[in-house]
N, CA, C and O atoms as a DFTB+ gen file, in Angstrom:
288 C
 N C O
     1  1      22.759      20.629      11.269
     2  2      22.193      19.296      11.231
     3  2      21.997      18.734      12.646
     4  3      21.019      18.106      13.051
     5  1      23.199      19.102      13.383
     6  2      23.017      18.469      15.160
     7  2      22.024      19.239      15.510
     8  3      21.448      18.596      16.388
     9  1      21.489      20.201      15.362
    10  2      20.563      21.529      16.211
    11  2      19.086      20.296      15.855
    12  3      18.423      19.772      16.751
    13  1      18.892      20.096      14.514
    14  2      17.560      19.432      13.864
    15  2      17.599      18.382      14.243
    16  3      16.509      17.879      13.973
    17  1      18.655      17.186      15.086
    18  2      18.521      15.926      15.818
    19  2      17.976      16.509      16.882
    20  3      16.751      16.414      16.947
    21  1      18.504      17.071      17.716
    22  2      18.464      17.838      19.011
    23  2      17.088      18.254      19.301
    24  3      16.552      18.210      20.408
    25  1      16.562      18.666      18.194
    26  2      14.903      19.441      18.283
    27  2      13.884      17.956      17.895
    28  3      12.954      17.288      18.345
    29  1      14.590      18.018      17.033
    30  2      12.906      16.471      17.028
    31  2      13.080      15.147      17.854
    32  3      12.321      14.178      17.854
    33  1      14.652      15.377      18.805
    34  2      14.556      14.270      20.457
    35  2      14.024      15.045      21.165
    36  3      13.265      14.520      21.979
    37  1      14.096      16.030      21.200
    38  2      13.292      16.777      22.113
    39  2      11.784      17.037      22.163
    40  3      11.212      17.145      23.248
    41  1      11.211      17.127      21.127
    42  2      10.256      17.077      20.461
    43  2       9.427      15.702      20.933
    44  3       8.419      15.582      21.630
    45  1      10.336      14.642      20.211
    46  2       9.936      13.072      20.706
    47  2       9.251      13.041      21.878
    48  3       8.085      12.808      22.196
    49  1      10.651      13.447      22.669
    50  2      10.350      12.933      24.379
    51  2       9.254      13.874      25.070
    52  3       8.517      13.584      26.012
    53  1       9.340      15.091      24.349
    54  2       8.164      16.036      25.138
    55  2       6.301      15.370      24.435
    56  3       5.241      15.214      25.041
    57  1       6.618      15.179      23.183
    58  2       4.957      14.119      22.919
    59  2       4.932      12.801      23.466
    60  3       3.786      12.351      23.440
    61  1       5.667      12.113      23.891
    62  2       5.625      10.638      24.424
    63  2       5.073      10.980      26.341
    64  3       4.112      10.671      27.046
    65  1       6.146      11.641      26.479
    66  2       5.519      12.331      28.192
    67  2       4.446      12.716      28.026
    68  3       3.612      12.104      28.692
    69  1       4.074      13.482      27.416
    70  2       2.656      14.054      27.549
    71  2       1.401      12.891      27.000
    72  3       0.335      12.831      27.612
    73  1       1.601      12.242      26.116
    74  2       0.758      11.187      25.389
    75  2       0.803      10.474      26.568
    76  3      -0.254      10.644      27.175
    77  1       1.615       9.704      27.195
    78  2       1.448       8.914      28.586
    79  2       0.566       9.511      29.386
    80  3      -0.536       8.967      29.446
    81  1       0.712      10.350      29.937
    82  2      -0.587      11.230      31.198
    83  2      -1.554      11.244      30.397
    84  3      -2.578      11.069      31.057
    85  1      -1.841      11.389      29.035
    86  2      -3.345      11.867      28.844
    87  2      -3.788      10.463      28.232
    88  3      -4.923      10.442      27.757
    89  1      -2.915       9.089      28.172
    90  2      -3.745       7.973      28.281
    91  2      -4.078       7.930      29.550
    92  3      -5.238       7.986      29.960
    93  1      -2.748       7.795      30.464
    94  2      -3.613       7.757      32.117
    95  2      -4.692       8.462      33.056
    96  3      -5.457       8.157      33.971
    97  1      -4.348       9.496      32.365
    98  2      -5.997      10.022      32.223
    99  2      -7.651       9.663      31.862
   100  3      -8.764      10.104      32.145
   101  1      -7.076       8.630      31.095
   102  2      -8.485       7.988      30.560
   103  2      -8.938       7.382      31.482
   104  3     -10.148       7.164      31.439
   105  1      -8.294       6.968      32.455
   106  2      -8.975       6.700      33.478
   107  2     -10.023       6.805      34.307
   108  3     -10.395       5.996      35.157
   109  1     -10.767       8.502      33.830
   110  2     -11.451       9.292      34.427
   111  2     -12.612       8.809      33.737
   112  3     -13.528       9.281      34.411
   113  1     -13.112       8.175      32.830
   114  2     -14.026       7.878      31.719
   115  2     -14.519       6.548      33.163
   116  3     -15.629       6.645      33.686
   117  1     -13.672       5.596      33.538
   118  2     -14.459       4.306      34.654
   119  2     -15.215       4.644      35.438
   120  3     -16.289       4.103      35.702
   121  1     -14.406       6.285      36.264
   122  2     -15.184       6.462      37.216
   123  2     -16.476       7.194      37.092
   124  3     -17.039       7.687      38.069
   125  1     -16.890       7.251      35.999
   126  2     -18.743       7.631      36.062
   127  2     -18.541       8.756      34.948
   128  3     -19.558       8.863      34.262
   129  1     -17.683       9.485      34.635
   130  2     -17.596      10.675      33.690
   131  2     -17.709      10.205      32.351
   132  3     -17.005       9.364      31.793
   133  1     -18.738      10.886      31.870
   134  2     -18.409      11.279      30.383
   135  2     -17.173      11.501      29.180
   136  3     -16.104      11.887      29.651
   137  1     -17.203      11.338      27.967
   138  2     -16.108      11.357      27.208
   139  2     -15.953      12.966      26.782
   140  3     -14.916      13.523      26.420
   141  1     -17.232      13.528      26.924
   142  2     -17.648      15.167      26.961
   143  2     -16.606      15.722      27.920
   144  3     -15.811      16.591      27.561
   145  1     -16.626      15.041      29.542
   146  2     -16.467      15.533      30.579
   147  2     -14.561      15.109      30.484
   148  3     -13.509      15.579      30.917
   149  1     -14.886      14.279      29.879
   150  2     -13.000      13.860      30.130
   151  2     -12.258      14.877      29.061
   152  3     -11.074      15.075      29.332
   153  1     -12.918      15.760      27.530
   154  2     -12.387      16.392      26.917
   155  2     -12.098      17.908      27.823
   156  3     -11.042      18.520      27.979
   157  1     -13.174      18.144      28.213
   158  2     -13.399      19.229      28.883
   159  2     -12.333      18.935      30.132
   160  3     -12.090      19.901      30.856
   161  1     -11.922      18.134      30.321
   162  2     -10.793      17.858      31.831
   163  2      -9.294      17.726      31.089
   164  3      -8.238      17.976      31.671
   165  1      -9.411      17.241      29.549
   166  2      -7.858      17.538      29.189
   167  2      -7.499      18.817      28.625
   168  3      -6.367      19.292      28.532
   169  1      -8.526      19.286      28.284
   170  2      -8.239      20.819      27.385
   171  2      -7.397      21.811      28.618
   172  3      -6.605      22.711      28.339
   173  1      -7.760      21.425      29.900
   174  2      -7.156      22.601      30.863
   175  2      -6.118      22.156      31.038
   176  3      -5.476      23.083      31.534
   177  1      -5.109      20.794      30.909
   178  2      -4.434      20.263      31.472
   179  2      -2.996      20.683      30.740
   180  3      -3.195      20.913      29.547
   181  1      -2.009      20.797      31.017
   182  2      -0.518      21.031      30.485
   183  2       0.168      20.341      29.448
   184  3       0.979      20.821      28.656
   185  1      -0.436      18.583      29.570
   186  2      -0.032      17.883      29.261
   187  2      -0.830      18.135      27.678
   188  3      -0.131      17.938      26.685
   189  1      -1.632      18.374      27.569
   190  2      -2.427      18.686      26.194
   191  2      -1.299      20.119      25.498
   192  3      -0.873      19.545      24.495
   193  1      -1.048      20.657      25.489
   194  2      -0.311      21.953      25.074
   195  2       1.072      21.266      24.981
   196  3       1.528      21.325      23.839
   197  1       2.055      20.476      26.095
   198  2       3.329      19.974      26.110
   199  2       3.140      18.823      24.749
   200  3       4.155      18.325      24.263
   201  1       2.311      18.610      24.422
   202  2       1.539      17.580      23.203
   203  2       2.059      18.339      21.945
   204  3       3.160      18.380      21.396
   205  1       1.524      18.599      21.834
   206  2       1.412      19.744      20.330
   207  2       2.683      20.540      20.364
   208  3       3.288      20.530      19.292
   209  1       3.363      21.385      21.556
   210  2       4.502      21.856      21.257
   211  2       6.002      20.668      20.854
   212  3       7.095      20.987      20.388
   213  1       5.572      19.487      21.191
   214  2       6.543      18.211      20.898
   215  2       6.394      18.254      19.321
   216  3       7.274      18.384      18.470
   217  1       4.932      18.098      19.170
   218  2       4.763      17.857      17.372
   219  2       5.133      19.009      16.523
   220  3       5.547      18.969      15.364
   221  1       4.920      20.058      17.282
   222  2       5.572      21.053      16.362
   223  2       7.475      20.964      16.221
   224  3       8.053      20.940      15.134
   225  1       8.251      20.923      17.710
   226  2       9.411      20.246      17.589
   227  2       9.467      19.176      16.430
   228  3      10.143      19.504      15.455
   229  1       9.089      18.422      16.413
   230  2       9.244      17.337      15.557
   231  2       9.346      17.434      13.815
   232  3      10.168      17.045      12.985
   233  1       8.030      18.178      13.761
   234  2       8.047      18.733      12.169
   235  2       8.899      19.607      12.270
   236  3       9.136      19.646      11.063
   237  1       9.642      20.431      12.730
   238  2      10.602      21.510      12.747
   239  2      12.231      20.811      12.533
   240  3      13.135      21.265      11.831
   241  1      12.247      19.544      13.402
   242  2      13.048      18.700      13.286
   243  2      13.022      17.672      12.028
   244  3      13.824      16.746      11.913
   245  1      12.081      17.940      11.185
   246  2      11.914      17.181      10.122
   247  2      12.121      17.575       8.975
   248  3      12.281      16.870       7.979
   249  1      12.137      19.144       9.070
   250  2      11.993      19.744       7.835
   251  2      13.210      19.783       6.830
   252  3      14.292      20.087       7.333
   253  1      13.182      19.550       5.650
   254  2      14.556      20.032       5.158
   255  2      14.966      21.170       4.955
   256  3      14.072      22.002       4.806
   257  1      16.438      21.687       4.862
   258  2      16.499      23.246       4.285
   259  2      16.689      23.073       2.534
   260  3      16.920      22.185       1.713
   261  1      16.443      24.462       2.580
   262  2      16.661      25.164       0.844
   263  2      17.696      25.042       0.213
   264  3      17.801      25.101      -1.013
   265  1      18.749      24.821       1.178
   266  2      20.518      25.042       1.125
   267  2      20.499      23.230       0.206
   268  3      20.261      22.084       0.585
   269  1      20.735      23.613      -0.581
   270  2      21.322      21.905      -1.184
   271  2      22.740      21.810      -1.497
   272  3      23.153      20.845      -2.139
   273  1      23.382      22.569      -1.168
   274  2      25.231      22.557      -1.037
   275  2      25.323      21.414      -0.261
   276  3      24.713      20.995       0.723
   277  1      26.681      20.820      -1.277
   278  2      26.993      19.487      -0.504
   279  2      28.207      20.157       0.738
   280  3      29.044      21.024       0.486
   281  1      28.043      19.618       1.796
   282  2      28.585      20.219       2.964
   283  2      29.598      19.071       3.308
   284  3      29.238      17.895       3.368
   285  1      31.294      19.616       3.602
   286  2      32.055      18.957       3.293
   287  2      32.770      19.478       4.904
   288  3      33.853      19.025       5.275
């Protein structure tokens, strides 16, 4: 049960970090670029991948097990 807290804080904090940079990123849209050009500028970026491996943490951290023994 501590391992499945452990993974979806971890999880949390790795999609919240990454969701922060790729709003501040939007930034790139004022200076004259495209919304084309700003996808094409997050797809290479780390912070897009550190994204998705958080959400996968998270549902992993969410899941229930099969085991329905009451644990004493």
């Amino acid at each position: 049960m501590l391992i499945k807290i452990i993974t979806f804080i971890i999880g949390f904090i790795l999609s919240s970090i990454s969701l922060t940079f790729i709003i501040l990123y939007l930034n790139i849209i004022n200076l004259g670029y495209t919304f084309l050009d700003f996808l094409n500028f997050i797809i290479r970026k780390w912070e897009l991948y550190l994204f998705f491996i958080g959400i996968i943490l998270m549902i992993i951290g969410l899941r229930k097990d099969k085991n329905n023994d009451l644990c004493l």
